[in-house]
Residue frames as qw, qx, qy, qz and C-alpha x, y, z in Angstrom:
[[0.362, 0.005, -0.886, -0.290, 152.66, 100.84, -247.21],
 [0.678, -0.331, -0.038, -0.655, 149.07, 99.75, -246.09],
 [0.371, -0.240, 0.815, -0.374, 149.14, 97.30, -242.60],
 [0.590, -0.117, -0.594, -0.534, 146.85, 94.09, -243.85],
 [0.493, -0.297, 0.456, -0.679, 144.39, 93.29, -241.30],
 [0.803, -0.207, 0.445, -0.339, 143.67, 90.07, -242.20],
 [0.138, 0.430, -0.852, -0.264, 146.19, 87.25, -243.31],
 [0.713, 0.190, -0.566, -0.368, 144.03, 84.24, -243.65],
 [0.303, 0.219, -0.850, 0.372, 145.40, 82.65, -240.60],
 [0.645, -0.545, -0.413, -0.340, 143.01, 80.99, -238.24],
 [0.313, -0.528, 0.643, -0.458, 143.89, 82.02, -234.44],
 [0.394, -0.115, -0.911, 0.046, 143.98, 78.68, -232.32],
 [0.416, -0.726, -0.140, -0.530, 141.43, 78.57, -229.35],
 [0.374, -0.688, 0.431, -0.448, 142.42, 79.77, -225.93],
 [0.740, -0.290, 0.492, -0.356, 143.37, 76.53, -223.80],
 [0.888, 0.395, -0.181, 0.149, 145.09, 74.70, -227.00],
 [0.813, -0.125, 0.095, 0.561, 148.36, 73.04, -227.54],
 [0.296, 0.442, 0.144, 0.835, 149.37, 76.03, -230.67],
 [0.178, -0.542, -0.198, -0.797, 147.64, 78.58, -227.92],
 [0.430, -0.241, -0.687, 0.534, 148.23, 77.86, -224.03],
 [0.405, -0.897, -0.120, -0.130, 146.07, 80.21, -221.27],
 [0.573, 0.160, -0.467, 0.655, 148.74, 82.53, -219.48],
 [0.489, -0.811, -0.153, -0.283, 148.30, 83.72, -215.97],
 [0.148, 0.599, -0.469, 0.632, 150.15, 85.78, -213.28],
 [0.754, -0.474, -0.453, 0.038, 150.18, 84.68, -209.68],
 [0.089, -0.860, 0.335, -0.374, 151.63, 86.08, -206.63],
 [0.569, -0.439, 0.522, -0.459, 151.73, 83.03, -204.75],
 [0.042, 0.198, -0.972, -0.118, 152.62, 79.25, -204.62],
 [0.255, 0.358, 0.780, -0.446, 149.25, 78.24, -203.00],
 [0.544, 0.597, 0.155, -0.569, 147.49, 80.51, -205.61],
 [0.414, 0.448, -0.577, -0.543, 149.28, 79.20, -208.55],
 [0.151, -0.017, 0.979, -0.132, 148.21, 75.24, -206.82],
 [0.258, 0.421, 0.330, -0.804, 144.89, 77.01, -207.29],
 [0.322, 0.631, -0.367, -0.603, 145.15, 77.87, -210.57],
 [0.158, -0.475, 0.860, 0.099, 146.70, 74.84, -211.53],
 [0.291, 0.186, 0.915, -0.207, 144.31, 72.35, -210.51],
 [0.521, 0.607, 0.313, -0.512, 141.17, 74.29, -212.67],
 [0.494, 0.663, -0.416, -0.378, 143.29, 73.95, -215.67],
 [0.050, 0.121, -0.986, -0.106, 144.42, 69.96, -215.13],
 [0.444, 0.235, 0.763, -0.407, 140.60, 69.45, -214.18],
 [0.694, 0.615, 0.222, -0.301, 139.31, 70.62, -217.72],
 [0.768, 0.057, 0.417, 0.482, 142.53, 69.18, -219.16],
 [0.437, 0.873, 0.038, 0.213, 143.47, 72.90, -221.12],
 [0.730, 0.255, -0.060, 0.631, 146.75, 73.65, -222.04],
 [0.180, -0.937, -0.256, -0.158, 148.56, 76.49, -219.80],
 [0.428, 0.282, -0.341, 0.788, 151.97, 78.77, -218.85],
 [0.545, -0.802, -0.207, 0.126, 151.71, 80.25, -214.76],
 [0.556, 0.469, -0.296, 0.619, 153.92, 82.72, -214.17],
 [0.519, -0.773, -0.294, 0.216, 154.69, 83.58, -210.43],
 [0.362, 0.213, -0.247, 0.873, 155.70, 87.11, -209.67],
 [0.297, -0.615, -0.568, 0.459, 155.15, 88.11, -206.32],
 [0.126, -0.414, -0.049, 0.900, 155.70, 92.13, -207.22],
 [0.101, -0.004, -0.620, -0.778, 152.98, 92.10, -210.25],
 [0.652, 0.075, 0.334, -0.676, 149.13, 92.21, -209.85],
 [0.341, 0.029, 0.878, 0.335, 147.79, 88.81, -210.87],
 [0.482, 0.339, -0.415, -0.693, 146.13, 88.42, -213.88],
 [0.396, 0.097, 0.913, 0.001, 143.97, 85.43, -214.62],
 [0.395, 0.474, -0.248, -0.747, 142.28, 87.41, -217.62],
 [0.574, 0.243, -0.635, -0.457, 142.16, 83.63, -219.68],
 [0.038, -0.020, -0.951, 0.306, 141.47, 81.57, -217.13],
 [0.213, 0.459, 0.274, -0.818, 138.00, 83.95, -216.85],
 [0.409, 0.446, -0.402, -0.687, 137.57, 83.73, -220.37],
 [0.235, 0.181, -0.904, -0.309, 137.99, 79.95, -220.32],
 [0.011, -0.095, -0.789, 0.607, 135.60, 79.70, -217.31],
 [0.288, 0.552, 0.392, -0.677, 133.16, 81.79, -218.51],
 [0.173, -0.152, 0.608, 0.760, 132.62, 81.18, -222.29],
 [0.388, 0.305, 0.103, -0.864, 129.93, 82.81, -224.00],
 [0.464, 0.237, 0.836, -0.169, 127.10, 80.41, -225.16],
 [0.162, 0.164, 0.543, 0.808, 125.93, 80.75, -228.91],
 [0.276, 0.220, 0.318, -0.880, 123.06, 83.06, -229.44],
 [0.376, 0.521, 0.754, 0.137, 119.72, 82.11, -230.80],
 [0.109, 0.000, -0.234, -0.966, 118.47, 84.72, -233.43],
 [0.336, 0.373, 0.759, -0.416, 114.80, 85.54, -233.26],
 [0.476, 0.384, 0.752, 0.247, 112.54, 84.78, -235.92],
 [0.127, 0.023, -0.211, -0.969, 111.93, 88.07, -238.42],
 [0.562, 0.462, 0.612, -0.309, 108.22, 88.53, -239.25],
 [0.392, 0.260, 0.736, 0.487, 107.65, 88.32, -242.61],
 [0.035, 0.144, -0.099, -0.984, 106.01, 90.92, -244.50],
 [0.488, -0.063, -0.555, -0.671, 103.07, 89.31, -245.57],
 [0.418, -0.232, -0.853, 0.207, 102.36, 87.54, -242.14],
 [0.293, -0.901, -0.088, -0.309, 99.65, 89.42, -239.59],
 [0.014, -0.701, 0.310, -0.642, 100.75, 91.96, -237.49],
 [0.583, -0.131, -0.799, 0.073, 102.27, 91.16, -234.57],
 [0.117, -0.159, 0.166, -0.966, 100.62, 94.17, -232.76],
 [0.212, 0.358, 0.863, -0.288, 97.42, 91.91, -233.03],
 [0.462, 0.451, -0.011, -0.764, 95.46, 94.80, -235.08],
 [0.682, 0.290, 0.671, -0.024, 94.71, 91.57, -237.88],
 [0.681, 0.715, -0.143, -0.074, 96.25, 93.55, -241.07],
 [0.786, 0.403, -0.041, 0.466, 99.66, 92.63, -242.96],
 [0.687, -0.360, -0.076, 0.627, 102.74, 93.08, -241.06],
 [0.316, -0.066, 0.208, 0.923, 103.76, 95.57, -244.14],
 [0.054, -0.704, -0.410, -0.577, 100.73, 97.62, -244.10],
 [0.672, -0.676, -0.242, 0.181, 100.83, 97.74, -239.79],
 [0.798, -0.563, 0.093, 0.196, 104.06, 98.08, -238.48],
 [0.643, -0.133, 0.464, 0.595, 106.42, 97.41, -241.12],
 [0.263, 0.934, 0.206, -0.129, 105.98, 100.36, -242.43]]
């Protein structure tokens, strides 16, 4: 039977109630650390301290660093001059 790759369901985002950030710590002092960056932007989070486990702060990173929407740039048009500067039609120039 085929796996279905998408059910329809809408993930929550990262730092929600339905969708907590989870990070590893090694340390008490690091998880105070931790802590505090996630009560300062008020998101929703599970710390787990084990000292014998590399930490992991993989969504904290993600929440820190969120990517910023791109702008698309404008197409030329086919009938607009070239922007090559030669002064014929894009689709005679360029847009070949």
């Amino acid at each position: 039977m085929m796996k279905k790759v998408f059910d329809g369901k809408k993930e929550a985002r990262l730092g929600t109630e339905k969708n907590p950030a989870v990070v590893r710590v090694q340390t008490e002092k690091r998880k105070k650390e931790v802590a505090s960056l996630f009560e300062k932007n008020r998101w929703k989070y599970r710390i787990e301290l084990e000292p014998d486990q590399p930490e992991d702060i993989t969504d904290l990173e993600i929440l820190l660093n969120w990517p910023k929407p791109k702008k698309a740039e404008k197409k030329v048009g086919r009938n607009e001059p070239c922007p090559c500067g030669s002064g014929r039609k894009y689709k005679k120039c360029c847009g070949k």
